[in-house]
C-alpha positions, 0 to 999 in steps of 0.5 A: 152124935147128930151130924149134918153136912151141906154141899152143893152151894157156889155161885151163879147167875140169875135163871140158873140152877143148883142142887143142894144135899144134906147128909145125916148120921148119928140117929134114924134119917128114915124117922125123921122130918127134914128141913132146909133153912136160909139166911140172909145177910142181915135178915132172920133165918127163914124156912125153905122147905120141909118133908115129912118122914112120909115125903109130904113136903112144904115150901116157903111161898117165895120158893114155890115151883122153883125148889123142890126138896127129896130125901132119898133114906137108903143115903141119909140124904135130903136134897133141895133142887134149886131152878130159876134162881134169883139174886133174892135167893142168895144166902147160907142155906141150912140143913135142919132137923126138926124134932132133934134141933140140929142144925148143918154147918151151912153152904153159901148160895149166891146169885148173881144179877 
């Protein structure tokens, strides 16, 4: 059974910094592409950032040079580093496998002005 477990979020003021982690069981994390999601109070869930099983990484053009994603394979784990952030940046951040369709519980990130 695919599992998919959030942490990291809280809140923060604008300018500062957090690091989100996602951890993985249930299939072979090392196989698969990771992404992380985020939505927003009354807004569609949008892409964030991806990384291929090879480490090649894509981000959503309002998070670039701020987020980066990593995945570190021996922990299952995919990581969004999060800098200068924006109160637009406020939302419940996803964790997501593409090609399985799983999707984490979700941790709020909000970002005060």
């Amino acid at each position: 059974q695919v599992q998919l477990v959030e942490s990291g979020g809280g809140l923060v003021q604008a300018g500062a910094s957090l690091r989100l982690s996602c951890v993985a069981s249930g299939f072979t994390f090392s196989a698969y592409a990771m992404s992380w999601y985020r939505q927003a109070p009354g807004k569609e869930r949008e892409l964030v950032a991806s990384i291929s099983a090879w480490g090649s990484t894509n981000y959503a053009d309002s998070v670039k040079g701020r987020f980066t994603i990593s995945r570190a394979n021996i922990m299952s784990a995919v990581y969004l580093q999060m800098n200068s952030l924006k109160p637009e940046d406020t939302a419940v951040y996803y964790c997501y496998v593409p090609s399985i369709g799983s999707w984490g519980q979700g941790t709020q990130v909000t970002v005060s002005s």
